[in-house]
C-alpha positions as semicolon CSV with decimal commas, in nm:
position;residue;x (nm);y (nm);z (nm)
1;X;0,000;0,000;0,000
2;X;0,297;0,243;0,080
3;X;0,482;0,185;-0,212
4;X;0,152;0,249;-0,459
5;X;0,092;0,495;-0,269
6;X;0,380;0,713;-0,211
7;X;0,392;0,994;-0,467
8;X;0,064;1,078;-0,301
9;X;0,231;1,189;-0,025
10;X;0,407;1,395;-0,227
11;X;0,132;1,597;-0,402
12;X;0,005;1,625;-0,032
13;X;0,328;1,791;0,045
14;X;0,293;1,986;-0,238
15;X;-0,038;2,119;-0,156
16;X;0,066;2,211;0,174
17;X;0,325;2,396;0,067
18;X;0,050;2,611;-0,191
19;X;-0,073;2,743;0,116
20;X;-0,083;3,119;0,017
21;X;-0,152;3,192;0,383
22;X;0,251;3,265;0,581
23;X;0,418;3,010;0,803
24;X;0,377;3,350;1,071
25;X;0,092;3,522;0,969
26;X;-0,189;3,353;1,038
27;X;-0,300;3,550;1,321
28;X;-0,180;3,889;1,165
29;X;-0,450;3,862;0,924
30;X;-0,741;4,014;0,952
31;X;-0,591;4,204;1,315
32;X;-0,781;4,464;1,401
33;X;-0,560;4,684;1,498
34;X;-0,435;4,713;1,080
35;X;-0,539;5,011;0,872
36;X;-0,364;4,912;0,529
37;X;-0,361;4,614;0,353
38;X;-0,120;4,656;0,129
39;X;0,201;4,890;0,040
40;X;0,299;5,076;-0,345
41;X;0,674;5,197;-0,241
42;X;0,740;5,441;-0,540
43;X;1,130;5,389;-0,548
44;X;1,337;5,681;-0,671
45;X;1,676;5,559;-0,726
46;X;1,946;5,769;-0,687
47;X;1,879;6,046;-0,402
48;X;1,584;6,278;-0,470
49;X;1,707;6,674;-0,371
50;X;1,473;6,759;-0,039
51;X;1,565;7,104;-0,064
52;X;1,429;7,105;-0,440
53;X;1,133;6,909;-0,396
54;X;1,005;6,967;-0,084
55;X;1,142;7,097;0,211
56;X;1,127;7,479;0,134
57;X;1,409;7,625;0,316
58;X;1,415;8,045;0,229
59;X;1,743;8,108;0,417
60;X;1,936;7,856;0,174
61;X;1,827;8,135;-0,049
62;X;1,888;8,443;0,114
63;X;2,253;8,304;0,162
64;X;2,352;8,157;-0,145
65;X;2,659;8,172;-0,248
66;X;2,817;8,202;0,097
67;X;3,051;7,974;0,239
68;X;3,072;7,738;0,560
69;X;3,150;7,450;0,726
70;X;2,983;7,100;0,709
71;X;2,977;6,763;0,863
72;X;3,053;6,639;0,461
73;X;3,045;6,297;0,551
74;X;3,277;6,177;0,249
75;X;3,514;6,432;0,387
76;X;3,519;6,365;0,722
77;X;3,600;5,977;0,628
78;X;3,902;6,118;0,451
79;X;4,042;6,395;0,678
80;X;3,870;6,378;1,003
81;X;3,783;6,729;0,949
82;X;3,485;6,998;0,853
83;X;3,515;7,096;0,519
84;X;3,393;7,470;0,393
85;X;3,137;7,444;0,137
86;X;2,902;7,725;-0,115
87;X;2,562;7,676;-0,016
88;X;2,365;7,680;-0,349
89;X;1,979;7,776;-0,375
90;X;1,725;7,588;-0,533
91;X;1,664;7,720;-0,898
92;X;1,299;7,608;-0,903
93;X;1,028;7,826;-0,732
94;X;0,822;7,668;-0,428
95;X;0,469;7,719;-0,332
96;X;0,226;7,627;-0,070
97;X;-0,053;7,377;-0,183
98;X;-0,395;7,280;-0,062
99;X;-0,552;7,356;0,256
100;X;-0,277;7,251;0,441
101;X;-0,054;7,502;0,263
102;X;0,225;7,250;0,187
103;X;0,534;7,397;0,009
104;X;0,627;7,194;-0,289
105;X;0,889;7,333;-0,580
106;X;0,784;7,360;-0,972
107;X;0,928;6,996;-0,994
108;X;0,631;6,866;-0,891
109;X;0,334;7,063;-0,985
110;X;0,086;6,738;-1,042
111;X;0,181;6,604;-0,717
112;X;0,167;6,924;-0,580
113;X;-0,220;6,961;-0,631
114;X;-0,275;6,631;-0,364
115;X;-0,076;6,782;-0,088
116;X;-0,372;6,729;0,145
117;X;-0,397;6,347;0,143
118;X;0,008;6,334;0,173
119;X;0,204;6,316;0,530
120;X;0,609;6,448;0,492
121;X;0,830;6,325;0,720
122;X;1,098;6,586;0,668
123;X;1,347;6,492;0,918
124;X;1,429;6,114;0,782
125;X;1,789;6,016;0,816
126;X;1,946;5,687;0,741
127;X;2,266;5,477;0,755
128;X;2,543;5,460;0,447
129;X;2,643;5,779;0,209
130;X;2,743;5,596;-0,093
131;X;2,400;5,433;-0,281
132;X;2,482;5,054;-0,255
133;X;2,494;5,049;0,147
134;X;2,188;5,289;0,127
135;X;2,002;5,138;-0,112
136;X;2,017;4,779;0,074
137;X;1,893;4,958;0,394
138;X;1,608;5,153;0,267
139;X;1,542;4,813;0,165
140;X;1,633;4,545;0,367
141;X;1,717;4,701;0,712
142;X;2,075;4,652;0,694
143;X;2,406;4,806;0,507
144;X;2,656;4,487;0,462
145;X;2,472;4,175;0,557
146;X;2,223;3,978;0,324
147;X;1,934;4,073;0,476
148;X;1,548;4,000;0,347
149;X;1,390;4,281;0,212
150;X;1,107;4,503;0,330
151;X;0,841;4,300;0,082
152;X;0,967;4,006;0,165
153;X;0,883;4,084;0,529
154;X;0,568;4,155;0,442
155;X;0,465;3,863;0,215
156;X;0,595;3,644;0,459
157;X;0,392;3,807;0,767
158;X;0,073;3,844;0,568
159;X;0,058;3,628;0,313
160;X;-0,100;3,731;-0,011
161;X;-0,523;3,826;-0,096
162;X;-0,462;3,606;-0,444
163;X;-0,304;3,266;-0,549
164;X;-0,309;3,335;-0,876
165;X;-0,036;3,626;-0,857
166;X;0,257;3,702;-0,681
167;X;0,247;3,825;-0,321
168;X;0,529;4,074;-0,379
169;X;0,630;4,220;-0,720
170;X;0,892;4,465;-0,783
171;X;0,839;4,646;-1,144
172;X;1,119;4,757;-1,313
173;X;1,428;4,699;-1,034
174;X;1,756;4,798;-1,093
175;X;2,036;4,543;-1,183
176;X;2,284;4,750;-0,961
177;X;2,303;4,873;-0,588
178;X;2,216;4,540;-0,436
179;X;1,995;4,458;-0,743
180;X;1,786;4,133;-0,645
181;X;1,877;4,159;-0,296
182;X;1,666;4,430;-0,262
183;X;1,352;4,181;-0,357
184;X;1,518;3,932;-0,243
185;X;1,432;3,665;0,056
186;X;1,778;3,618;0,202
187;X;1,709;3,367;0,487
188;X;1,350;3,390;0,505
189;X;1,134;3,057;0,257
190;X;1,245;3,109;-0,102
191;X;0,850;3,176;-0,201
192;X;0,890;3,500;-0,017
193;X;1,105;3,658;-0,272
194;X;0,952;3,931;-0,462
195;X;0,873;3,866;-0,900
196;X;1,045;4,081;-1,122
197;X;0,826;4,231;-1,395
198;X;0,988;4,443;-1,657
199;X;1,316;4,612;-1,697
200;X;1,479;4,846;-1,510
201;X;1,514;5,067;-1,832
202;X;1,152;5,117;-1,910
203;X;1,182;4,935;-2,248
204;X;0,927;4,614;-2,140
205;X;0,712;4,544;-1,915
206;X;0,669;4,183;-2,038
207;X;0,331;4,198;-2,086
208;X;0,355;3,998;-2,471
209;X;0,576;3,742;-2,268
210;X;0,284;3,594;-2,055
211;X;0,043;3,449;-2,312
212;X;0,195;3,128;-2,560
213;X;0,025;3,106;-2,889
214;X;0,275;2,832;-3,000
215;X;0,114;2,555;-2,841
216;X;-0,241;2,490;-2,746
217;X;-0,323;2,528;-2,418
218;X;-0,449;2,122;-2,359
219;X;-0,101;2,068;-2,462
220;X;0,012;2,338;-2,205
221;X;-0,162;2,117;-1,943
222;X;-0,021;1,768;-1,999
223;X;0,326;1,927;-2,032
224;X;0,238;2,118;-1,674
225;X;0,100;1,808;-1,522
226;X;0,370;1,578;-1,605
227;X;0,645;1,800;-1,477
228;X;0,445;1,855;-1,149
229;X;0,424;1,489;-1,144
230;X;0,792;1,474;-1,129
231;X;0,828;1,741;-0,903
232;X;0,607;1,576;-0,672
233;X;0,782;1,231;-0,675
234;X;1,142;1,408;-0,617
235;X;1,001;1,607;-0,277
236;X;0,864;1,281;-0,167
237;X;1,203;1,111;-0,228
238;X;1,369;1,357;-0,041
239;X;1,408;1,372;0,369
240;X;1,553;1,741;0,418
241;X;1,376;2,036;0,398
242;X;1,464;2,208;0,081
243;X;1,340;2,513;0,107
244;X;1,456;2,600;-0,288
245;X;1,291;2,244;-0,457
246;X;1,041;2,396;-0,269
247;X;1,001;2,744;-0,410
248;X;1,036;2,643;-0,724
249;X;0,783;2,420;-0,738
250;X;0,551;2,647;-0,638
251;X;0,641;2,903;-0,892
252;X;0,571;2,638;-1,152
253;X;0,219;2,609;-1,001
254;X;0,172;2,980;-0,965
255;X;0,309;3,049;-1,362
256;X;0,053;2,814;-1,447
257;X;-0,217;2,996;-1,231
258;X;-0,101;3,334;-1,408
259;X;-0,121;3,236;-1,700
260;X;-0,470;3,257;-1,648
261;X;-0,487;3,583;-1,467
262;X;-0,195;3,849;-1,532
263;X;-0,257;3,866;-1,900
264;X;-0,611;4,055;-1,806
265;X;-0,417;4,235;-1,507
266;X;-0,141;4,386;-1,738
267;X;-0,374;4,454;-2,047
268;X;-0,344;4,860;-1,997
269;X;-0,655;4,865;-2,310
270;X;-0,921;4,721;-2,093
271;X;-0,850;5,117;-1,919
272;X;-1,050;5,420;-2,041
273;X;-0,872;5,650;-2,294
274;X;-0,901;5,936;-1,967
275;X;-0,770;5,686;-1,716
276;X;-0,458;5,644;-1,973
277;X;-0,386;6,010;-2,038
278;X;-0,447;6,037;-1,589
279;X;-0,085;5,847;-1,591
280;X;0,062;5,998;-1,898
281;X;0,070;5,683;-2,146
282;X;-0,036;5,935;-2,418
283;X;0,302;6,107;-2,351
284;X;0,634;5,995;-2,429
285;X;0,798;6,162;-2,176
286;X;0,595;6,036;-1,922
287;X;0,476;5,705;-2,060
288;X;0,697;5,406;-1,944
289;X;0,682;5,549;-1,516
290;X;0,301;5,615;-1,655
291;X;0,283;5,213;-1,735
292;X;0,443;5,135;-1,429
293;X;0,207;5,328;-1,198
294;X;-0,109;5,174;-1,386
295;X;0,013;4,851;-1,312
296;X;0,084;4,884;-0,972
297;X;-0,299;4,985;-0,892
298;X;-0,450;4,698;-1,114
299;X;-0,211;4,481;-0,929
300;X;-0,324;4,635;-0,608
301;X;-0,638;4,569;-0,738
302;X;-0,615;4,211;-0,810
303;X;-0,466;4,144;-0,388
304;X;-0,073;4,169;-0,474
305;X;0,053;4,238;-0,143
306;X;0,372;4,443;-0,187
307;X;0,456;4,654;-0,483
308;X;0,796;4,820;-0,576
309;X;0,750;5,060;-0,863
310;X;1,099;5,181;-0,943
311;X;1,237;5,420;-1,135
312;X;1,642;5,471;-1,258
313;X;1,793;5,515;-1,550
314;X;2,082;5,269;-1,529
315;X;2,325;5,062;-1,268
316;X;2,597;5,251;-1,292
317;X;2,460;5,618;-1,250
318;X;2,123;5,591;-1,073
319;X;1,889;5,882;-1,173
320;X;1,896;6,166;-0,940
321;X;2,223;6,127;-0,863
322;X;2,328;6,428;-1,021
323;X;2,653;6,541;-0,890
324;X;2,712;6,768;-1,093
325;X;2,412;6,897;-1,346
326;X;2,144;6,967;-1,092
327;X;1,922;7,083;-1,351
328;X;1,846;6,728;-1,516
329;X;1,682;6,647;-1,166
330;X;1,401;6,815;-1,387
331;X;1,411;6,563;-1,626
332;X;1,368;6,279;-1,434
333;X;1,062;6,543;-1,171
334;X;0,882;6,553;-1,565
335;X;0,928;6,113;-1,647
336;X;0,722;6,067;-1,226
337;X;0,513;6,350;-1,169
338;X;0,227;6,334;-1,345
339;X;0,218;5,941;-1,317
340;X;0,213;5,946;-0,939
341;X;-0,033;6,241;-0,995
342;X;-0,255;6,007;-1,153
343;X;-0,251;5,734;-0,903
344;X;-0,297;5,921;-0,598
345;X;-0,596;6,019;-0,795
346;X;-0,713;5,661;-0,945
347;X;-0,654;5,498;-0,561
348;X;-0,872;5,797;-0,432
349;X;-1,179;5,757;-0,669
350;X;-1,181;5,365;-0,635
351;X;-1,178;5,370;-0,288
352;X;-0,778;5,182;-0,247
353;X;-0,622;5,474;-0,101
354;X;-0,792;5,422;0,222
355;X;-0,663;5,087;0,284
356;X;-0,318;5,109;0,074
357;X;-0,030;5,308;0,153
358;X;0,166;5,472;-0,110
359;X;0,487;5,546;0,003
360;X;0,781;5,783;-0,225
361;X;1,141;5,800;-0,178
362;X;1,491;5,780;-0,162
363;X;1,768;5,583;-0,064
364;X;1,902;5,949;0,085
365;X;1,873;6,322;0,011
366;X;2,122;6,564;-0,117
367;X;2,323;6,842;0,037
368;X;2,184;7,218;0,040
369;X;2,587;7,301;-0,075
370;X;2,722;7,276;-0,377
371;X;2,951;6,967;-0,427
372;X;3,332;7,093;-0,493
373;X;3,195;7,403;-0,581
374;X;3,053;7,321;-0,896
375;X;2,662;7,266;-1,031
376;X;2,541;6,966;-0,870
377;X;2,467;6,845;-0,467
378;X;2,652;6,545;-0,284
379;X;2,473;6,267;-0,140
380;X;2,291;6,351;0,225
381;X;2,175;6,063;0,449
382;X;2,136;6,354;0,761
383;X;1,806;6,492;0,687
384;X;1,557;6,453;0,357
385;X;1,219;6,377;0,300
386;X;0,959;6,108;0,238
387;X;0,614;6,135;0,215
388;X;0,370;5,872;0,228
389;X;-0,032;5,881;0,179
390;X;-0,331;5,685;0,313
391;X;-0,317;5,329;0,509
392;X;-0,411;5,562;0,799
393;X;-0,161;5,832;0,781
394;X;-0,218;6,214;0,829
395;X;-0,308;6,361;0,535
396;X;-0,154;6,738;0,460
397;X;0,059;6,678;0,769
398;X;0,410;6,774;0,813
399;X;0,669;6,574;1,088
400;X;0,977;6,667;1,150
401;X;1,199;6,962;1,044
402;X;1,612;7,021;0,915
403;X;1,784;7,296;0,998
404;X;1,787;7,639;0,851
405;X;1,987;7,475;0,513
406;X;1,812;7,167;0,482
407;X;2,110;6,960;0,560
408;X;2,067;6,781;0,909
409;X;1,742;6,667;1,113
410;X;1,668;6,876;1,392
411;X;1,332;6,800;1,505
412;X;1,123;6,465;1,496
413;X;1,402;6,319;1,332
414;X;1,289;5,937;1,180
415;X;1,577;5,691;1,102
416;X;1,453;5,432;0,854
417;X;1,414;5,140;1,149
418;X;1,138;5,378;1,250
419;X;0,971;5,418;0,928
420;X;0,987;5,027;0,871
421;X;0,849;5,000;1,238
422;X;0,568;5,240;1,150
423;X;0,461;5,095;0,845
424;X;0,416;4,733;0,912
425;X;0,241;4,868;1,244
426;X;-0,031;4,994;0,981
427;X;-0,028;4,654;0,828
428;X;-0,111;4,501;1,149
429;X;0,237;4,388;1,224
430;X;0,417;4,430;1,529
431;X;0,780;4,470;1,385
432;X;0,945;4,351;1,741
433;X;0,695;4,008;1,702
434;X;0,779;3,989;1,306
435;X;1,064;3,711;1,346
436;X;1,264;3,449;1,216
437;X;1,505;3,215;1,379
438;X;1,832;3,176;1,176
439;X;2,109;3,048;1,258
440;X;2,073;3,022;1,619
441;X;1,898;3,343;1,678
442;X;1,568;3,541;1,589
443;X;1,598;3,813;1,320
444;X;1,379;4,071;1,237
445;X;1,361;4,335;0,967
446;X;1,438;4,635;1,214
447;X;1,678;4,395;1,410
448;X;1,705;4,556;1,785
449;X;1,600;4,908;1,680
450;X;1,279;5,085;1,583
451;X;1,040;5,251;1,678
452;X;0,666;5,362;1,561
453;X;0,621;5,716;1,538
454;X;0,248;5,759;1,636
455;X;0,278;6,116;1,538
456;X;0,182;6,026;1,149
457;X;-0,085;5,820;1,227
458;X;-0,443;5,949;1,248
């Protein structure tokens, strides 16, 4: 009986394992104490400019051109002293916004006109000043160490709303600066990793990759079933836990399930001609961060948990990093504006922005000084800005404040442990409980720091 029996021990296994619900989260979901369900992090690779996006700072101004001492982190590394620097004003115009009388710069008018359902935290400051160490932390808690990332968390302590797609996507990630490591699983189950869609350089989103017309789709299902067959048989062989076999089996079983469902999800013509030009797909300067953004809310839409939506221009010289030609941060202000424009407005009018959090930034700002004297800012992890909207935030609310220059956090300063802390607190999860034991000890995603900053929350 055993032996004719056998391999159905394995597709038991196997079905087990297609559990969408976490091996932790059972009891995280549905808590009542969670306002979002779900997260949109709008990734802007390279170091966003606070000081000319929005943290209005009219003494940087009325002094430019002056000289003084900073805290330049690069050159404290190399001489162990302060080095004199020309502070350097914005050269766009800012204005207050809304009700709540935000100040945001001419980079940004679209975004600018839904000030009031945004909350700034102005005084974020974070660990690393060169992108790579900065980049992993933003997204994985950690500088140096292979760390899972923030999604990964998240998938792994909530589980995911539908089996037929991802829990955690990342659209259009960057090959450089930790490049799958920042969707990336590290210790955690292999099935927690997040599923690339697209390239980094806007040129695909995939979309004509998901659907075979080569083959008909009976074949498609003996071809499935027999290598599932096979896959089943070799767990059941096995004794150890292999937490890889085990991953990939189950992204066999969830290609097959997609093919079924992401062709609808990423078909952008099922969308009204005015929900189209709302991102910018009828512009070309705007349309592949446009595509992106669309994506992201029918993916939201369809129960994806987690959802990077990044945007660089290549590896080697991520896209506001401009150390040197501070001007072209317009450029890149023109390619995201009116796309994130468009779905703070889409989430609003369907209802998602109460229960999804949309949350924009950097790996670090930029300096309110001109680097080596020249037409461009250095990198800044002191004090710059994020903002992030609904999931229970404040709307048109301001934390935090930099000093007179922009430069350093003075007031309700937030490290990024406390804006990790914070947001899977408004996912229901308690980021001190959120843990897994490797090798020999409990990890977490904020390891032994953190904390939630109930200012931001309404």
């Amino acid at each position: 009986m055993l032996s004719q029996t056998a391999c159905g021990f394995g597709s038991l296994a196997a079905a087990a394992m297609m559990n969408p619900l976490s091996s932790f989260a059972g009891n995280a979901i549905g808590n009542p104490t969670a306002k979002a369900k779900r997260i949109l992090f709008l990734f802007m690779q390279g170091g966003v400019s606070q000081v000319d996006s929005f943290d209005y700072k009219p003494t940087l101004a009325k002094r430019d051109g002056q000289t003084m001492p900073f805290d330049d982190a690069r050159q404290l590394a190399k001489t162990g002293k302060r080095t004199e620097h020309r502070l350097m004003q914005s050269p766009w115009e800012f204005k207050q916004h809304g009700d709540s009388g935000r100040w945001v710069s001419q980079l940004f008018p679209e975004t600018a006109r839904h000030v009031d359902d945004l909350c700034f935290l102005h005084g974020m400051h974070t660990e690393g000043v060169a992108h790579g160490p900065a980049t992993l932390f933003l997204h994985c808690g950690s500088t140096n160490f292979v760390r899972p990332s923030f999604g990964s968390w998240v998938f792994y302590g909530l589980g995911t709303e539908n089996t037929n797609l991802p829990g955690f996507v990342s659209i259009a990630p960057s090959v450089g600066n930790g490049g799958p490591r920042n969707y990336g699983s590290a210790f955690l189950p292999a099935k927690f990793q997040g599923t690339r869609i697209g390239n980094f350089d806007g040129s695909s989103l995939g979309i004509d990759s998901l659907s075979r017309t080569d083959i008909s789709p009976q074949s498609r299902r003996d071809q499935f079933d027999l290598l599932q067959s096979l896959n089943h048989q070799q767990i059941a062989r096995r004794q150890t836990n292999d937490t890889e076999l085990e991953a990939a089996l189950q992204s066999y079983e969830l290609a097959w399930r997609m093919q079924q469902v992401a062709p609808e999800v990423m078909d952008f013509s099922l969308e009204s001609a005015e929900t189209q030009s709302m991102y910018g797909l009828d512009d070309p300067e705007t349309k592949s961060y446009g595509e992106r953004c669309l994506l992201a809310r029918r993916m939201c839409e369809a129960g994806v948990r987690f959802i990077q939506v990044n945007y660089g221009d290549n590896s080697a010289n991520p896209a506001w990093d401009q150390h040197s030609n501070l001007p072209k941060h317009a450029k890149h202000a023109k390619a995201v504006d009116k796309p994130i424009a468009g779905l703070l407005q889409d989430l609003k009018q369907r209802g998602l922005l109460d229960d999804t959090i949309v949350w924009w930034g950097s790996e670090f700002g930029r300096t309110p000084y001109a680097q080596e004297n020249g037409t461009g800012r250095d990198h800044n992890p002191n004090g710059f800005t994020v903002w992030v909207a609904g999931g229970g935030f404040k709307p048109g609310y301001a934390h935090g404040e930099t000093d007179e220059f922009g430069f350093r956090g003075i007031r309700g300063r937030v490290h990024i442990h406390d804006l990790h802390a914070t947001l899977l607190h408004q996912l229901g999860l308690d980021h001190k409980q959120l843990t897994f034991e490797h090798a020999g000890r409990n990890f977490r995603l904020t390891d032994v720091h953190g904390k939630v900053i109930h200012d931001v929350l309404s």
